[in-house]
C-alpha positions in Angstrom: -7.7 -2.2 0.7 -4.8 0.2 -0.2 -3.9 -0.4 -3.7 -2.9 0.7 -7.2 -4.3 -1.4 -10.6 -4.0 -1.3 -13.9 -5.6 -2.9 -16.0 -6.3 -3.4 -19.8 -9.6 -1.9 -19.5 -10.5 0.6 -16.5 -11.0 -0.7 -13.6 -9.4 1.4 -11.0 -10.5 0.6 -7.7 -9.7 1.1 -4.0 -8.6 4.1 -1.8 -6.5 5.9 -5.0 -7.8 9.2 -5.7 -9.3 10.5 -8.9 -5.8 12.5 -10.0 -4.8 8.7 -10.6 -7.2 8.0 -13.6 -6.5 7.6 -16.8 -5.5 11.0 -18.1 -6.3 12.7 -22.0 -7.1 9.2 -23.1 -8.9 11.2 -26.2 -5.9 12.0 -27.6 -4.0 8.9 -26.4 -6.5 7.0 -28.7 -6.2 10.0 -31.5 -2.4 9.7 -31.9 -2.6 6.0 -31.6 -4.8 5.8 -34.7 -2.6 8.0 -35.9 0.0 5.5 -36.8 -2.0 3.2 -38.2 -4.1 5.1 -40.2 -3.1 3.2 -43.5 -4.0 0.0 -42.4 -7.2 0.1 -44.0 -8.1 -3.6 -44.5 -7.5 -3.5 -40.4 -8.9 -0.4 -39.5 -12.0 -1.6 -37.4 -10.2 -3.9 -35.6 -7.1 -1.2 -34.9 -9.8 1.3 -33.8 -10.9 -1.0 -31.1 -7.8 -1.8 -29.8 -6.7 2.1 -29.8 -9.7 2.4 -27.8 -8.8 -0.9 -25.1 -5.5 1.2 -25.1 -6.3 4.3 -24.1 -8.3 3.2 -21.3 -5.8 1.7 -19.2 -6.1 3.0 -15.7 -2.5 4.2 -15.3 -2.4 7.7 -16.4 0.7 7.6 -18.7 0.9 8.8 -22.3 1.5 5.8 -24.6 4.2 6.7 -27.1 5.2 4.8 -30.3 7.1 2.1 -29.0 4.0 0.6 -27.5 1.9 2.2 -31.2 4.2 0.2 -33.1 3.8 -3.0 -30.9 0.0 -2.4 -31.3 0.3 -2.2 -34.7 1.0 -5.8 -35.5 -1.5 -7.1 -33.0 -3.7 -8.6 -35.9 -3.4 -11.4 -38.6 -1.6 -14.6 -37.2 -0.2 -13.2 -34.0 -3.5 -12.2 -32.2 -3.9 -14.7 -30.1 -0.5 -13.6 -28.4 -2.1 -10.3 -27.2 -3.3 -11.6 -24.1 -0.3 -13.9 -23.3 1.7 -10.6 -23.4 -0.8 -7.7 -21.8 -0.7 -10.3 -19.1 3.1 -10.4 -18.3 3.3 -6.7 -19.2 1.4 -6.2 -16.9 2.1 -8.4 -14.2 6.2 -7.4 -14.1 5.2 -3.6 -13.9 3.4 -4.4 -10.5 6.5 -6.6 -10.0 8.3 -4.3 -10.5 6.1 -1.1 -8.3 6.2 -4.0 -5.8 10.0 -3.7 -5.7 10.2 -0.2 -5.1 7.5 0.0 -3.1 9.2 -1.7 -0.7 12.6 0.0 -1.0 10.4 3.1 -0.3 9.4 1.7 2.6 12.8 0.9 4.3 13.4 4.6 3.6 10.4 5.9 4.8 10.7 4.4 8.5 13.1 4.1 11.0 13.7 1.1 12.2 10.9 -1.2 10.5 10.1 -4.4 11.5 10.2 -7.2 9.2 6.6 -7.4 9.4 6.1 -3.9 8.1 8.8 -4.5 5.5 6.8 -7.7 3.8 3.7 -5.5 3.6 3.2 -4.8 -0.1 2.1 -7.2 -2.2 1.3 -8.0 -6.4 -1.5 -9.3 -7.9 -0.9 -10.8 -11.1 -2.9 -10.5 -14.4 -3.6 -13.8 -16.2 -4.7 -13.8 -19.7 -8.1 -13.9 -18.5 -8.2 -11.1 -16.3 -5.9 -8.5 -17.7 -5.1 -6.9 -14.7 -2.3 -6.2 -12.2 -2.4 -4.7 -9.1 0.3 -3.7 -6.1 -1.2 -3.1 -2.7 -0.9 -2.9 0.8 -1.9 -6.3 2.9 -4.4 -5.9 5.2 -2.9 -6.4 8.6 -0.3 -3.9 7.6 -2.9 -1.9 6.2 -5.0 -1.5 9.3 -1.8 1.0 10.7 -0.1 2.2 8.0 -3.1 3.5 6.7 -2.9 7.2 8.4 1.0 7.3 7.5 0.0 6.9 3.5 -2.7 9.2 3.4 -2.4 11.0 6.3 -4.9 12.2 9.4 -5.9 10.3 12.3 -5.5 6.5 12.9 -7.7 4.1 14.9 -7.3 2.8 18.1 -4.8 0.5 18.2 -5.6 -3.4 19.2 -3.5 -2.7 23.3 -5.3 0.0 23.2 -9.1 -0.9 22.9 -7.4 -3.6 25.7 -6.8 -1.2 27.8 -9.6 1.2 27.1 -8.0 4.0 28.1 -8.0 5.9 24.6 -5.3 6.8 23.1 -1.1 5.8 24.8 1.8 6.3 23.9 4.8 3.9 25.7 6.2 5.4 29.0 10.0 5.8 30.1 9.2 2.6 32.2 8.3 -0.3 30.0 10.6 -2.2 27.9 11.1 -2.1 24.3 12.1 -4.4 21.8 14.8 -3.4 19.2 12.1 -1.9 17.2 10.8 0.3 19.8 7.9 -1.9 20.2 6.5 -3.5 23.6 6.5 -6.9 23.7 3.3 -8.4 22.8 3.1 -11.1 26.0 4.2 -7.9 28.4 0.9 -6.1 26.5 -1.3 -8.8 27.4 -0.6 -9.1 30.9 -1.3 -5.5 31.9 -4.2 -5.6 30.0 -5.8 -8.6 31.6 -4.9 -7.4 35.1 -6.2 -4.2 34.7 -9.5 -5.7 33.3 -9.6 -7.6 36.6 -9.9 -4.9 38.4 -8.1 -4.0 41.6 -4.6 -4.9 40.2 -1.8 -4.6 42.8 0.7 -4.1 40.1 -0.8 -1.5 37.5 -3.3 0.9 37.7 -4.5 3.8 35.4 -5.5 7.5 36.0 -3.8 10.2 37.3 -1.1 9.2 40.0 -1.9 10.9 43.3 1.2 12.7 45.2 3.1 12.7 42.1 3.3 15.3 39.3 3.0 12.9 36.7 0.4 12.9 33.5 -2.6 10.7 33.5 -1.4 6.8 32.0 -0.8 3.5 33.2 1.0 2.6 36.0 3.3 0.1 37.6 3.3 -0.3 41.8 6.8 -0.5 42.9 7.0 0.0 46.5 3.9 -1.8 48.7 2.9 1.6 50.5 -0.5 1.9 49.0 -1.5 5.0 50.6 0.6 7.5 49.5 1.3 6.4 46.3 4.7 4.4 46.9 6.6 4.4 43.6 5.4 4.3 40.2 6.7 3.5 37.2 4.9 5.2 33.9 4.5 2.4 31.4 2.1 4.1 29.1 0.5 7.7 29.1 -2.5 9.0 28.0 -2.4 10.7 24.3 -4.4 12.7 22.2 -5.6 11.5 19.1 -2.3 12.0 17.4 -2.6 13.2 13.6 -0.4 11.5 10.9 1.0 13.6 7.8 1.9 11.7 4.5 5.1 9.8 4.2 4.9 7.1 2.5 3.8 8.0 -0.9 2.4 4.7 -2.3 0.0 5.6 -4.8 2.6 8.1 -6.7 5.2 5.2 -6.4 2.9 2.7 -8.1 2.2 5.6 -10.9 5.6 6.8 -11.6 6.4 3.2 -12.2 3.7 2.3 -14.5 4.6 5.3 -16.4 8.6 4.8 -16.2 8.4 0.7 -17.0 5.1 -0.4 -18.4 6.2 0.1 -22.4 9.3 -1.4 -21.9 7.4 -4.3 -20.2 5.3 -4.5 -23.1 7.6 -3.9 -25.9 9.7 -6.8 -24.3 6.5 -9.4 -23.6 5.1 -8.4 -27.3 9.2 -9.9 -28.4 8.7 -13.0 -26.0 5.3 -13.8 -27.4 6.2 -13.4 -31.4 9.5 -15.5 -30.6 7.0 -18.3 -28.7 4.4 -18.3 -31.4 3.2 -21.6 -33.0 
């Protein structure tokens, strides 16, 4: 799966790569402990909690907004910590999910609305603290090679047609997103795995200078080739580069949101205390 988490403890899974762990988290604890060094009567508990702190998976400096909200994580209010880690958490991915999405509109031309609904959030629960943004699997499966680049797989049509790699011809229709219709997909294919189709054929037309691809008879003289219309045409395995940037979306969010998030959820649970 193609995804980004963060969680209260790390847990970073998925495709992300290593530059997306939890950076200097040494001194992240160190200056946390820092600002509560004078609670003394607290001090074992503080320590573990600098420590839960500064192994959150998203690699973003904690500063003294969220210190100071740690710092009165003990006496009568800890049993809000979860509540709040949990929303924290959960409207940061909310929140990456939002402009992960935006990025997406951008990134494309022309999306479908399929494409467009292909990020989604995980939420963290006070059980799980956890949150995660990430690419659904169905959209995954091509948008894969355009977020981190190389070569894709074959495409469903294409394993249909077993002909390798196509790209669409001058000759078949295409939908307003420069797609071929699914139904007009299915019926080549199943012709052509027929066999002896008298509508489309694939190889290299004879008599015509023409690349090798799939075909569409026109005219009934067999022989010489009649007309042809190209529909698809044989590709080499094309190579993506990187253009949608979804793991350094998901980061510069956590690092641009998460303590206000936090800040704001530690105020929502002190006001709902009992």
């Amino acid at each position: 799966m193609i995804q980004w988490t963060m969680s209260w403890h790390e847990r970073c899974r998925g495709w992300s790569s290593s530059a997306w762990r939890a950076a200097n988290r040494t001194d992240v604890a160190t200056r946390l402990r820092s600002y509560v060094s004078s609670m003394s009567r607290h001090r074992q508990w503080i320590e573990d909690q600098a420590s839960r702190i500064a192994d959150m998976t998203a690699s973003f400096s904690i500063s003294a907004t969220v210190a100071e909200v740690v710092r009165d994580l003990y006496g009568l209010h800890r049993n809000q910590v979860p509540f709040a880690v949990a929303l924290a958490l959960t409207r940061t991915a909310q929140h990456a999910g939002k402009v992960e999405e935006e990025a997406l509109q951008r990134s494309f031309d022309n999306p479908t609305p399929f494409t467009l609904r292909a990020v989604g959030v995980q939420r963290a629960d006070k059980q799980h603290l956890e949150s995660t943004v990430y690419v659904k699997e169905r959209q995954a499966s091509y948008l894969r090679p355009e977020i981190e680049g190389g070569r894709r797989d074959l495409k469903t049509f294409e394993e249909m047609f077993a002909s390798g790699y196509v790209v669409p011809g001058a000759g078949v229709r295409r939908n307003q997103y420069g797609n071929v219709a699914k139904a007009t997909i299915k019926r080549i294919g199943s012709e052509l795995r027929q066999g002896a189709s008298k509508r489309y054929f694939r190889g290299v037309p004879k008599g015509h200078d023409l690349p090798g691809g799939i075909y569409q008879r026109i005219g009934q003289n067999r022989r010489d080739g009649g007309t042809i219309r190209p529909l698809f045409v044989f590709a080499r395995p094309p190579v993506y580069e990187e253009r949608f940037p979804f793991g350094e979306i998901a980061e510069q969010v956590g690092r641009d949101s998460f303590e206000q998030e936090m800040a704001a959820a530690w105020a929502r649970a002190l006001a709902s205390a009992r």
